[in-house]
ChimeraX commands (.cxc) that place a marker at each C-alpha (Angstrom):
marker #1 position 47.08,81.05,126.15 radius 0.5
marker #1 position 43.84,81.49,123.94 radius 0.5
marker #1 position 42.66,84.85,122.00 radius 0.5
marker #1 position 39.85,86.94,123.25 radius 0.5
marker #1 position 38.10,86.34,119.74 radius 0.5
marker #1 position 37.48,83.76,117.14 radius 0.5
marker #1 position 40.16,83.56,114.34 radius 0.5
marker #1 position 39.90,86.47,111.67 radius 0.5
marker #1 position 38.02,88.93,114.40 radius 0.5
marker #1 position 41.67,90.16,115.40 radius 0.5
marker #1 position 41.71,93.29,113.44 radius 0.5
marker #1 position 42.83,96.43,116.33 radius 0.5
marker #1 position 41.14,99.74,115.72 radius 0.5
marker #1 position 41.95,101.97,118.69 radius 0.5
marker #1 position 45.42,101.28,120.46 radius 0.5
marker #1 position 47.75,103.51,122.98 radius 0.5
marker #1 position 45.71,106.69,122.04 radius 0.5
marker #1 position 42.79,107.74,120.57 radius 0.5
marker #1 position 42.91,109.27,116.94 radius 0.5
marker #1 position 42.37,113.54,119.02 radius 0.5
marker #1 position 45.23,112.35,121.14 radius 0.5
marker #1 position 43.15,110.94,124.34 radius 0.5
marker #1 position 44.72,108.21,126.24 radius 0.5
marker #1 position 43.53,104.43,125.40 radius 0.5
marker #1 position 46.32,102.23,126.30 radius 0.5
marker #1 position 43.79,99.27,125.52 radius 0.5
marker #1 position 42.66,97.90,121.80 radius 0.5
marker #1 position 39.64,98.09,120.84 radius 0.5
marker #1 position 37.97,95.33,118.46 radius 0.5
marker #1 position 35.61,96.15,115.83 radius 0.5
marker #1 position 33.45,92.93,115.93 radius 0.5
marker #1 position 29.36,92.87,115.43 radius 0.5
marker #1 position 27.92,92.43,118.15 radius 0.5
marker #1 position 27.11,89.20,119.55 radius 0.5
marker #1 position 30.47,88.12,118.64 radius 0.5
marker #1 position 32.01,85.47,121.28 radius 0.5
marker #1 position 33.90,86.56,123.55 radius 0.5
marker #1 position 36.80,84.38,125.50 radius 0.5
marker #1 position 38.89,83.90,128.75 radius 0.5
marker #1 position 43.03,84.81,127.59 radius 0.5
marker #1 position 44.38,81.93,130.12 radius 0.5
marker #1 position 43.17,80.25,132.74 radius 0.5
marker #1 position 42.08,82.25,135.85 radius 0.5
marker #1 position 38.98,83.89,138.03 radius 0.5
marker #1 position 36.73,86.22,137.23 radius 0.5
marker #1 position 37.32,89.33,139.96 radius 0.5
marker #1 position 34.07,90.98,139.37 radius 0.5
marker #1 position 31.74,91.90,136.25 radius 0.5
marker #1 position 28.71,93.79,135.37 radius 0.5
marker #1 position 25.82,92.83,133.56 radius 0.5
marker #1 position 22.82,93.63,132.88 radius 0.5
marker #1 position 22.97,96.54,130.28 radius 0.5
marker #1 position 21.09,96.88,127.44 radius 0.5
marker #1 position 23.72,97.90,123.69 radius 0.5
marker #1 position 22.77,101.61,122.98 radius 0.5
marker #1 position 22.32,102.35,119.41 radius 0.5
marker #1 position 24.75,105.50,119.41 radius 0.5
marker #1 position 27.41,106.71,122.38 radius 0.5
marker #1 position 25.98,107.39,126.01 radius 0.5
marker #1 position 28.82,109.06,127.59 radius 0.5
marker #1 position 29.12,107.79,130.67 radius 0.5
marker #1 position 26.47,105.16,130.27 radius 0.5
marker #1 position 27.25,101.77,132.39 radius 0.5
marker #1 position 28.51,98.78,130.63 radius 0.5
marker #1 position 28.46,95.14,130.82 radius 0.5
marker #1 position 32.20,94.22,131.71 radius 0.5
marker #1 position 34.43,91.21,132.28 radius 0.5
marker #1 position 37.28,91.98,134.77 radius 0.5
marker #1 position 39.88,88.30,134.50 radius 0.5
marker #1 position 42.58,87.71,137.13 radius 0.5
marker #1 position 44.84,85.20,135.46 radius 0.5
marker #1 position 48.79,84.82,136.16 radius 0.5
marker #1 position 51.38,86.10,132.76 radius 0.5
marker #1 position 55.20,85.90,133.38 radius 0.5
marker #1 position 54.76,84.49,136.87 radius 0.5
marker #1 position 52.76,87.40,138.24 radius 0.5
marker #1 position 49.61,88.02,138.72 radius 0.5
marker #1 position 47.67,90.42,136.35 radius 0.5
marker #1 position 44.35,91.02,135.05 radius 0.5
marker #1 position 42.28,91.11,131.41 radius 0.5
marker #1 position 39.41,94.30,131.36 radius 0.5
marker #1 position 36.91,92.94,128.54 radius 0.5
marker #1 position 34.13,95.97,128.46 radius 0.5
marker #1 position 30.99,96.72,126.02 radius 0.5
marker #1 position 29.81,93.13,126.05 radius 0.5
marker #1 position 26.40,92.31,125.47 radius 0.5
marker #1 position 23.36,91.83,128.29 radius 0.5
marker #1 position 23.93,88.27,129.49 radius 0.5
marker #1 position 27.54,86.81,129.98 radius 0.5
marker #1 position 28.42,84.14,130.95 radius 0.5
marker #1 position 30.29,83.88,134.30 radius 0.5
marker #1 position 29.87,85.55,137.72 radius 0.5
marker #1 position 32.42,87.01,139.98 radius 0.5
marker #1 position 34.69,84.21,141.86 radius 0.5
marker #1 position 34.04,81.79,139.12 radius 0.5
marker #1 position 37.17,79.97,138.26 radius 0.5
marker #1 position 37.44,79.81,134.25 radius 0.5
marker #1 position 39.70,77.84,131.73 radius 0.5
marker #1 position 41.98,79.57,128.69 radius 0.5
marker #1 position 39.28,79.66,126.10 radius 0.5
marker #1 position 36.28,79.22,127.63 radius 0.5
marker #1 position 33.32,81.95,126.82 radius 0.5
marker #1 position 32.70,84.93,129.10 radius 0.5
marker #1 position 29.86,86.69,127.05 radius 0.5
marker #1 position 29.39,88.26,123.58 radius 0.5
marker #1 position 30.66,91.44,122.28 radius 0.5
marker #1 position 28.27,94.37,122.14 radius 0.5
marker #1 position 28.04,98.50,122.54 radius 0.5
marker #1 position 26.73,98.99,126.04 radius 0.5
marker #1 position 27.61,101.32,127.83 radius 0.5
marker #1 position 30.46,104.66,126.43 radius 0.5
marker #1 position 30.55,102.99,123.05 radius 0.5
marker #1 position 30.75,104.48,119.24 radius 0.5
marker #1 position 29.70,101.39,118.13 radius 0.5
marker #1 position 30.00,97.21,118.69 radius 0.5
marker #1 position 33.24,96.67,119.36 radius 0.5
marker #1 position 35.58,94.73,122.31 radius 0.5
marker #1 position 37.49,97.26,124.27 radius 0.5
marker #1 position 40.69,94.78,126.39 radius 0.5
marker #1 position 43.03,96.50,128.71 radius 0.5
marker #1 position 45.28,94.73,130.72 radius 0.5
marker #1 position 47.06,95.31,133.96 radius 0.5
marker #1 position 49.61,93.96,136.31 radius 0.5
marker #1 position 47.92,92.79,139.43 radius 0.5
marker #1 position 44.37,91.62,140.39 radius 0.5
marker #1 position 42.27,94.36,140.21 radius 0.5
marker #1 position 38.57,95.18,141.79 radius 0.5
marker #1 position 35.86,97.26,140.62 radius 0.5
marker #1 position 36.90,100.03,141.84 radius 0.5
marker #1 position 40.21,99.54,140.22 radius 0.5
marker #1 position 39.35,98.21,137.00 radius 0.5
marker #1 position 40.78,101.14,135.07 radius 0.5
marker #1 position 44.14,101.16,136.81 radius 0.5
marker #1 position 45.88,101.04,133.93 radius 0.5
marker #1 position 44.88,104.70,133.02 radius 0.5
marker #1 position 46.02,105.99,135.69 radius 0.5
marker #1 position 49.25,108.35,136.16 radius 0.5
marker #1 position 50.62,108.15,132.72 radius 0.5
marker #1 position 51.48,111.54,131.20 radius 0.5
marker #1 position 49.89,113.32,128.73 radius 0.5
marker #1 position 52.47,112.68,126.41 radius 0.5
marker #1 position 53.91,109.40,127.05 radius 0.5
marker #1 position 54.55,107.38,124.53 radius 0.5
marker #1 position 53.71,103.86,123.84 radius 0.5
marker #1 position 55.45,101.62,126.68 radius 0.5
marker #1 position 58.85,100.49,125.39 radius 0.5
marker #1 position 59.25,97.38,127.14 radius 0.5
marker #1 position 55.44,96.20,127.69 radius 0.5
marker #1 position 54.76,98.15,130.74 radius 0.5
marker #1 position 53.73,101.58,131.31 radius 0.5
marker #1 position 55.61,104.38,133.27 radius 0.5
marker #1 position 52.83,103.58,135.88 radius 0.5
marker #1 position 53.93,100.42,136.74 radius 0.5
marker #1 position 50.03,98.82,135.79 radius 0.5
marker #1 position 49.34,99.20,132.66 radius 0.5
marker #1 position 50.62,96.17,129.96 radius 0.5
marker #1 position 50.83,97.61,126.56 radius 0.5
marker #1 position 50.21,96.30,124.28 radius 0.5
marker #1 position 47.36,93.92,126.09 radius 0.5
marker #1 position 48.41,91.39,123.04 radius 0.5
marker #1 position 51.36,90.22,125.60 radius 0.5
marker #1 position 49.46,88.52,127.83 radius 0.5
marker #1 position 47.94,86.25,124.93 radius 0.5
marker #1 position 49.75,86.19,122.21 radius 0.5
marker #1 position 52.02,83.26,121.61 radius 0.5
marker #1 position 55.10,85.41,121.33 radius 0.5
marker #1 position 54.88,86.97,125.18 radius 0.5
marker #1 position 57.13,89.10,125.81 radius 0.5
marker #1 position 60.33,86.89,126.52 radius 0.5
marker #1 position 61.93,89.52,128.91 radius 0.5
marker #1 position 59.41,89.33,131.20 radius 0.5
marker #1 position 59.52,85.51,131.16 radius 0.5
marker #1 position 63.06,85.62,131.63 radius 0.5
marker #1 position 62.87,87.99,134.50 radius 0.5
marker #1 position 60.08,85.97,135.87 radius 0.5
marker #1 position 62.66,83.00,135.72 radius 0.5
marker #1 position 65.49,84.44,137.42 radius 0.5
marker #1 position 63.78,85.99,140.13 radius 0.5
marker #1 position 61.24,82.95,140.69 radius 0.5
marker #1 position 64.67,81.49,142.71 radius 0.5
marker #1 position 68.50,82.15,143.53 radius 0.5
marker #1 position 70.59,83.75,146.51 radius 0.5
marker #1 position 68.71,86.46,148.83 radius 0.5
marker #1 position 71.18,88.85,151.43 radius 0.5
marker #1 position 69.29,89.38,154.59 radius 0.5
marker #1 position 71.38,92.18,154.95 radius 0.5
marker #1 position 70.24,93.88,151.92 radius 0.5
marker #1 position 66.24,93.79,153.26 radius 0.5
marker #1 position 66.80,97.34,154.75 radius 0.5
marker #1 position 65.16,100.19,154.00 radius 0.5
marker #1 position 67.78,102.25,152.05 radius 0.5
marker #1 position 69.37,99.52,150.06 radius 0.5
marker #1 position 69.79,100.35,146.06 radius 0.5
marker #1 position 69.81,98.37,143.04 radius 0.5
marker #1 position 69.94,94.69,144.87 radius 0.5
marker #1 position 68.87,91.44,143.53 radius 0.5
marker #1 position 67.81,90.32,146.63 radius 0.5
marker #1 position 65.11,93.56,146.57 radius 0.5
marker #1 position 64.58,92.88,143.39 radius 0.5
marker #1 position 63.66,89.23,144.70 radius 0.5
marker #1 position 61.73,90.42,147.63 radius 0.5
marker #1 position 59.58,92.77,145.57 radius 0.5
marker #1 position 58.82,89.72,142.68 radius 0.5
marker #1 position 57.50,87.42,145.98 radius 0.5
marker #1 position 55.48,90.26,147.34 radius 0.5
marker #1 position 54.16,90.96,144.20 radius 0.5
marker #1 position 52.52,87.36,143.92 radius 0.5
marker #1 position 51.20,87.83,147.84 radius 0.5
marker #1 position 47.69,88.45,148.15 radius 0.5
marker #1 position 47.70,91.67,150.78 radius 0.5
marker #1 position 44.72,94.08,152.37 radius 0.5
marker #1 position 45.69,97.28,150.64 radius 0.5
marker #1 position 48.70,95.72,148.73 radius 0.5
marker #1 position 49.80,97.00,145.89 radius 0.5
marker #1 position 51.93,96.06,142.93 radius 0.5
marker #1 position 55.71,96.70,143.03 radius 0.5
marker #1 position 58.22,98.06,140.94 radius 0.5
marker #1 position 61.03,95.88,140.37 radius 0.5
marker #1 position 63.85,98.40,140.68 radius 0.5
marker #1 position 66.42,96.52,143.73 radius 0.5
marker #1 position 65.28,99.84,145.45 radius 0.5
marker #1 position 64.40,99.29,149.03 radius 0.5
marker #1 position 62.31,102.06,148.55 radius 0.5
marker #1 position 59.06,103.39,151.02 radius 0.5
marker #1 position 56.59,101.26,148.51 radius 0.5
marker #1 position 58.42,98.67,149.38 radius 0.5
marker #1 position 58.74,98.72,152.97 radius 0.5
marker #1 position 55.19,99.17,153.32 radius 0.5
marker #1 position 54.61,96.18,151.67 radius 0.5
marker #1 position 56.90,94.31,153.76 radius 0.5
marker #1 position 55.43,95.68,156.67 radius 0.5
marker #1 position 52.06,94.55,155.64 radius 0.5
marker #1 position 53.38,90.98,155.00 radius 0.5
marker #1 position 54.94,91.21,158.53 radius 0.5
marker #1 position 51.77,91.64,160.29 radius 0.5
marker #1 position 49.00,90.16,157.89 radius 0.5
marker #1 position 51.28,86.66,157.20 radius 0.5
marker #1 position 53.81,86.24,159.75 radius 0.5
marker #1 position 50.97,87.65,162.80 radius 0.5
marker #1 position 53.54,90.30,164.46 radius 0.5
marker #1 position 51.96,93.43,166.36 radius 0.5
marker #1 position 51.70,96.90,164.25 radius 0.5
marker #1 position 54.55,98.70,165.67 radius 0.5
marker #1 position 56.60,95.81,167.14 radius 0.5
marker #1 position 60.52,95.32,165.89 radius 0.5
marker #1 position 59.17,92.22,163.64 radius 0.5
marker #1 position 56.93,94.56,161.85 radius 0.5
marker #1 position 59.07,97.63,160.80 radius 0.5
marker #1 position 59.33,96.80,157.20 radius 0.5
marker #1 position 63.41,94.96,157.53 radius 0.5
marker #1 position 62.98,91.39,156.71 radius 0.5
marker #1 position 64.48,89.40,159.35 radius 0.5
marker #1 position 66.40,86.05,158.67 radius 0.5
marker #1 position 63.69,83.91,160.12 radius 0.5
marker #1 position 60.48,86.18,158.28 radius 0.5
marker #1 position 62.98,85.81,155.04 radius 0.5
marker #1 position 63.20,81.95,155.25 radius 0.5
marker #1 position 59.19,81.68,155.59 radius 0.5
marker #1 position 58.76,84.30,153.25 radius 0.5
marker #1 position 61.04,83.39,150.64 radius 0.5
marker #1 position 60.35,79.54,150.48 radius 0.5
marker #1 position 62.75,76.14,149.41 radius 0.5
marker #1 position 63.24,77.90,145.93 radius 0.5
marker #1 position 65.67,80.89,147.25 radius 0.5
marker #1 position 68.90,80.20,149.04 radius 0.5
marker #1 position 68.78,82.69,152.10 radius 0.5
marker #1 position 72.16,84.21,154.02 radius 0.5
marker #1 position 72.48,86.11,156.73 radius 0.5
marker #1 position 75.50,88.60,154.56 radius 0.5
marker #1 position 76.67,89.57,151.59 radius 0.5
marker link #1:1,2 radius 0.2
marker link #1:2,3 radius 0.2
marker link #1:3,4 radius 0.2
marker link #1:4,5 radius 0.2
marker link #1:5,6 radius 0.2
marker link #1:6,7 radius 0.2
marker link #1:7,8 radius 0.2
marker link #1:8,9 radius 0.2
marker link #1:9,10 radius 0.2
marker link #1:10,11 radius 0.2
marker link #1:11,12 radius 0.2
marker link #1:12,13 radius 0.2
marker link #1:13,14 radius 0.2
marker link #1:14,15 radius 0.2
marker link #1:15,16 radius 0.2
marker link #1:16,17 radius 0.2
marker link #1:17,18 radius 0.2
marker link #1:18,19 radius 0.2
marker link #1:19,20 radius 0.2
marker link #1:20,21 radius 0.2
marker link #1:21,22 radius 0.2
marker link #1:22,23 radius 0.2
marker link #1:23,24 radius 0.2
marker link #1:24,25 radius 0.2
marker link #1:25,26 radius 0.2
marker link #1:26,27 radius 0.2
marker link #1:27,28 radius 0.2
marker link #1:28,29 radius 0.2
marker link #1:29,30 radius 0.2
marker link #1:30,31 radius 0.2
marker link #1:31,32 radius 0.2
marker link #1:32,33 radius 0.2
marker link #1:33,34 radius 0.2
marker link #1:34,35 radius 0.2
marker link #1:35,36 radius 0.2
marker link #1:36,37 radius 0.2
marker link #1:37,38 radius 0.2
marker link #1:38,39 radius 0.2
marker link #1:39,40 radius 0.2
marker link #1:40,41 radius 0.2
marker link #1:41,42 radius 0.2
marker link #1:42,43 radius 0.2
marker link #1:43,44 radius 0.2
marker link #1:44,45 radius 0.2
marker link #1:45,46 radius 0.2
marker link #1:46,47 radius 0.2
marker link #1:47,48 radius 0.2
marker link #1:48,49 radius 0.2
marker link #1:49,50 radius 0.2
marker link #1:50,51 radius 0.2
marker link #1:51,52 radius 0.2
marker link #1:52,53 radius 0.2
marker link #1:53,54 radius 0.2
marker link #1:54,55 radius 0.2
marker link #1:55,56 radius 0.2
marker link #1:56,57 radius 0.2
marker link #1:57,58 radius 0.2
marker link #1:58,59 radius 0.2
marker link #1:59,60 radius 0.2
marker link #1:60,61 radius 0.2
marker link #1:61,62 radius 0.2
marker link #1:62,63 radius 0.2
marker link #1:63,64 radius 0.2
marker link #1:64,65 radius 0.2
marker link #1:65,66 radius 0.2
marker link #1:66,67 radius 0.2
marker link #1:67,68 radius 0.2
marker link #1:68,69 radius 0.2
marker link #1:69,70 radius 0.2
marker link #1:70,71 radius 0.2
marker link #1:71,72 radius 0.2
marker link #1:72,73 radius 0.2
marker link #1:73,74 radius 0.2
marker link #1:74,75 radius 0.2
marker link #1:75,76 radius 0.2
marker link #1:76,77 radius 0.2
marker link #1:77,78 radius 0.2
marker link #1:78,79 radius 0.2
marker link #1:79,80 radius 0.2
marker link #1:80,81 radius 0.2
marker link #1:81,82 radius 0.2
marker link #1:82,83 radius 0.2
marker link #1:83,84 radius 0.2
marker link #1:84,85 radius 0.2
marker link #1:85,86 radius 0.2
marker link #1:86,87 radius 0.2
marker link #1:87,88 radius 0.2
marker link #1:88,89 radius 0.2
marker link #1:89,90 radius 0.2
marker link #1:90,91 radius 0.2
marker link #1:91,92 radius 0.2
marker link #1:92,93 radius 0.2
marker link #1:93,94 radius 0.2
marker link #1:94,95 radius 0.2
marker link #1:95,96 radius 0.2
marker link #1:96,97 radius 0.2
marker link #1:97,98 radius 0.2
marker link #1:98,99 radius 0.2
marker link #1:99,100 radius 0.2
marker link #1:100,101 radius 0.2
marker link #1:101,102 radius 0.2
marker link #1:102,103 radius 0.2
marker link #1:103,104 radius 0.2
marker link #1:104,105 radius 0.2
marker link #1:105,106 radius 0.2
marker link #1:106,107 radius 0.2
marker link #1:107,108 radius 0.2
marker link #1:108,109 radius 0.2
marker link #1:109,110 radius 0.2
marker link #1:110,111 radius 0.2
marker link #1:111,112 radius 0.2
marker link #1:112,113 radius 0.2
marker link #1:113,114 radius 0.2
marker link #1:114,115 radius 0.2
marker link #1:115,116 radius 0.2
marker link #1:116,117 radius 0.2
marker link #1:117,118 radius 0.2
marker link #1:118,119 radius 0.2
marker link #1:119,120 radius 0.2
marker link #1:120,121 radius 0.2
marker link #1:121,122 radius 0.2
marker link #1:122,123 radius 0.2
marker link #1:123,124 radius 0.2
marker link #1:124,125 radius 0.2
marker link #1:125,126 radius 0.2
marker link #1:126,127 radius 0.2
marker link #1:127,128 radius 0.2
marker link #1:128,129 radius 0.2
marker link #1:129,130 radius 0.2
marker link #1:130,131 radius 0.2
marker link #1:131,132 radius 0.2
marker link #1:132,133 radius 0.2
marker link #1:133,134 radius 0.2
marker link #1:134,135 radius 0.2
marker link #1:135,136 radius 0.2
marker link #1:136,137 radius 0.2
marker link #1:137,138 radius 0.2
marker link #1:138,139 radius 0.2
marker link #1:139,140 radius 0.2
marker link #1:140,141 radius 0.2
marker link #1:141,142 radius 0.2
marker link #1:142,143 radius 0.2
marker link #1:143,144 radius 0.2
marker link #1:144,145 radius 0.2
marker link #1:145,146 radius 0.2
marker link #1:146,147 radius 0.2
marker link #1:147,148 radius 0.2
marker link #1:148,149 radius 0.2
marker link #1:149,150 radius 0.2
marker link #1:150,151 radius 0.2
marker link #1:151,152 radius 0.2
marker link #1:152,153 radius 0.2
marker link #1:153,154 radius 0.2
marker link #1:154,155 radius 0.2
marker link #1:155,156 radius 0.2
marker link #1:156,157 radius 0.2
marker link #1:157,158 radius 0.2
marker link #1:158,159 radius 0.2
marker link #1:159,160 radius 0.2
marker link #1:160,161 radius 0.2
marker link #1:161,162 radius 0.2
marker link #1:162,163 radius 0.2
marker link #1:163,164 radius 0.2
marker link #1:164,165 radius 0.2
marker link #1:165,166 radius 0.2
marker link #1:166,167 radius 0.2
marker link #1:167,168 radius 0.2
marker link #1:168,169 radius 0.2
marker link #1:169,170 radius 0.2
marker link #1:170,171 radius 0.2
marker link #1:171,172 radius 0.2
marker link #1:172,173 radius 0.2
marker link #1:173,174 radius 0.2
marker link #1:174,175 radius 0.2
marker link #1:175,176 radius 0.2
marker link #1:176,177 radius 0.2
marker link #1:177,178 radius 0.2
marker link #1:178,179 radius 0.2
marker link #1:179,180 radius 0.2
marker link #1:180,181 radius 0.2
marker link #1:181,182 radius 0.2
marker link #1:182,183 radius 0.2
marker link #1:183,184 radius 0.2
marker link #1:184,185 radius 0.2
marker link #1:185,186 radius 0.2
marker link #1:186,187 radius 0.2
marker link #1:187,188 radius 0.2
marker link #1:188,189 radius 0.2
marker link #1:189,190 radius 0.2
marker link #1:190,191 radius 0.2
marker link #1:191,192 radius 0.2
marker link #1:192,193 radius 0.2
marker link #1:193,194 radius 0.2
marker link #1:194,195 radius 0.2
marker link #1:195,196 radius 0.2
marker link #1:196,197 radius 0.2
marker link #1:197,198 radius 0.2
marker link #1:198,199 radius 0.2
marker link #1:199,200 radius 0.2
marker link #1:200,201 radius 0.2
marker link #1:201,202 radius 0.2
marker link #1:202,203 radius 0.2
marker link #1:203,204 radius 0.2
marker link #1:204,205 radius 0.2
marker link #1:205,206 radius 0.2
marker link #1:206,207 radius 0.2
marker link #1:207,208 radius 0.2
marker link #1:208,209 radius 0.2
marker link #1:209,210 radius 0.2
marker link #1:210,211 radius 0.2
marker link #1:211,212 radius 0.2
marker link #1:212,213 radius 0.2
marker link #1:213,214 radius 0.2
marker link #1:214,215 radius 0.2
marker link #1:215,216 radius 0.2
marker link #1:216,217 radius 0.2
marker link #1:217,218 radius 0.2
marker link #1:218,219 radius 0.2
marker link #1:219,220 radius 0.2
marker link #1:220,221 radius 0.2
marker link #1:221,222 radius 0.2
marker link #1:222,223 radius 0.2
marker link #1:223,224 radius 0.2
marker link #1:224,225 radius 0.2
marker link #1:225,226 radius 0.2
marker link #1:226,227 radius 0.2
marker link #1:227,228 radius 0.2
marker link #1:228,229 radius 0.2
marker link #1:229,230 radius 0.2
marker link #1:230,231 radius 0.2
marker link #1:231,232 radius 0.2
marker link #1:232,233 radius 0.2
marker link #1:233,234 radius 0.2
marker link #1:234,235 radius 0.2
marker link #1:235,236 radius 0.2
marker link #1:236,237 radius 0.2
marker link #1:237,238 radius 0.2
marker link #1:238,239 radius 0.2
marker link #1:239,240 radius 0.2
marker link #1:240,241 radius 0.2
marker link #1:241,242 radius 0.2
marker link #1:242,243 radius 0.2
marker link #1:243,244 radius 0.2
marker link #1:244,245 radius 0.2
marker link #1:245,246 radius 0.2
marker link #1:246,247 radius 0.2
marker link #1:247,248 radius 0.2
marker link #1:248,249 radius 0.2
marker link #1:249,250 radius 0.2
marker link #1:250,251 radius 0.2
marker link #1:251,252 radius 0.2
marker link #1:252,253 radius 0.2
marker link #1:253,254 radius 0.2
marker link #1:254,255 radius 0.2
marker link #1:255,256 radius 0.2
marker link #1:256,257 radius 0.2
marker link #1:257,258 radius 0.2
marker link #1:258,259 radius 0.2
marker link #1:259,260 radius 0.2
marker link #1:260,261 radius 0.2
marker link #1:261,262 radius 0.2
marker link #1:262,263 radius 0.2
marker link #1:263,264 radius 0.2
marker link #1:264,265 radius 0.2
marker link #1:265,266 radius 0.2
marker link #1:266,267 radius 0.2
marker link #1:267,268 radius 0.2
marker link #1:268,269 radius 0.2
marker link #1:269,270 radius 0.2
view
C-alpha cells in the first residue's frame, strides 16, 4: 500500500462529519494546490473527470476534476474517490495503475472552500454515477462506523484502512477464512440464517463482476439481496434461462462446484 500524499501532507481536516453536523464520511486534506497526488494500491482507474479550472472561493455545485480507483483491500474489491484535483491528471479511465504512481495534483475545483484532497472510500467498484455511494443511506445521526464499515454496507471509514499499514486486521482475517473452507449445498436456500456457507457464498459473489450487481452484506443470511445475486450469477456466468429451475437463486451442487472453485470443499449436507 502507498499514501495518497507525500510524507508530512497527512494532516486530516474534515472527517465523518462536517464541523454544522453535515455528513462527510471522507477526509479531507489541506494541501496547496498542485500538491501530488497518488494511487493507494495497485488497481484501475473506473472513470475520472478533468478538465476544470480551481475556483478561487466555493461554487456550490460546481464540477470537479476527480479520480475514481478500483483497487482490491481485504480480498474484496473496493474503490478510492480522490476529488478537487487540479486541471490535468494524469491517467484516463481503464488505465491500469501501480501503488504509488501519480494520478494528478491536488487543487479546489469544483464544491471546494479551498485547496485541499477530499478521499472517500467504498466497498465495491463504483461508476460515475455511483461515485458517492458511500453517502448514501446512513442516518442522520450515525455515528462514526465502529468496525470500518458503515451501517450502509459501502462506505469504509475511516478511508485510512485501505492504506494505512495497520489495515484493519478483522477484515483481513475475515477475508482469510472465507477466501476457503467447507460450503453445505443444503444451506444455499433462500431462508437459511446465520451460515458460513452464506457467509461464503456472499464473500465469492462479492468479488464477481455482475450487470446490476451489487455489494453484499456478509450476515450468513440467505436473504432476498442475496438471492438476487445468485440469480444473476446463475444466468450471466453459468448461461441458464431467466426463469428456468437453474436460475431461481438456490445454488445447486454442480453451479456450487463451478462457482465456488478448488479453494472450498463443497457437500451435498450438513
Amino acid at each position: 500500500m502507498a499514501q495518497p500524499l507525500p510524507a508530512g501532507k497527512l494532516t486530516v481536516g474534515t472527517r465523518w462529519r462536517y464541523s454544522k453536523g453535515g455528513l462527510h464520511a471522507a477526509f479531507d486534506y489541506p494541501v496547496v494546490t498542485g500538491t501530488p497526488v497518488f494511487a493507494v494500491a495497485d488497481g484501475v482507474v473506473l472513470d475520472c473527470n478533468d478538465g476544470v479550472t480551481n475556483k478561487p472561493k466555493q461554487v456550490t455545485g460546481a464540477p470537479s476534476n476527480w479520480v475514481l480507483l478500483g483497487i482490491t483491500h481485504a480480498g474484496r474489491k473496493a474503490s478510492v474517490l480522490y476529488q478537487h484535483l487540479s486541471p490535468g491528471i494524469d491517467v484516463q479511465k481503464g488505465q491500469k495503475v501501480k501503488a504509488g504512481q501519480k494520478l494528478g495534483d491536488s487543487g479546489s475545483s469544483g464544491n471546494a472552500t479551498g485547496p485541499h484532497l477530499h478521499l472517500a472510500a467504498m466497498w465495491g467498484h463504483r461508476d460515475r454515477a455511483g461515485r458517492y455511494d458511500y453517502l448514501k443511506g446512513i442516518g442522520s445521526k450515525e455515528g462514526v462506523p465502529g468496525d470500518g464499515t458503515a451501517s450502509n454496507e459501502i462506505c469504509i471509514f475511516p478511508p485510512s484502512l485501505v492504506f494505512s499499514a495497520g489495515a484493519p486486521q478483522r477484515l483481513m482475517a475475515a477475508a482469510t477464512v472465507l477466501a476457503s473452507g467447507l460450503v453445505f449445498v443444503d444451506k444455499l436456500r433462500f431462508g437459511t440464517s446465520n451460515s458460513d456457507s452464506v457467509k461464503r457464498l456472499q464473500f465469492v459473489l462479492n468479488g464477481i463482476k455482475l450487470k446490476d450487481g451489487r455489494n453484499l452484506k456478509l450476515s450468513g443470511n440467505y436473504d432476498i439481496d442475496t438471492k438476487n445475486e445468485a440469480t444473476k450469477w446463475q444466468i450471466q456466468k453459468d448461461g441458464c434461462a431467466p426463469g428456468s429451475i437453474g436460475a431461481d437463486g438456490n445454488i445447486g451442487l454442480k453451479q456450487a462446484h463451478k462457482l465456488f472453485g478448488k479453494t472450498y470443499t463443497v457437500k451435498a449436507k450438513s
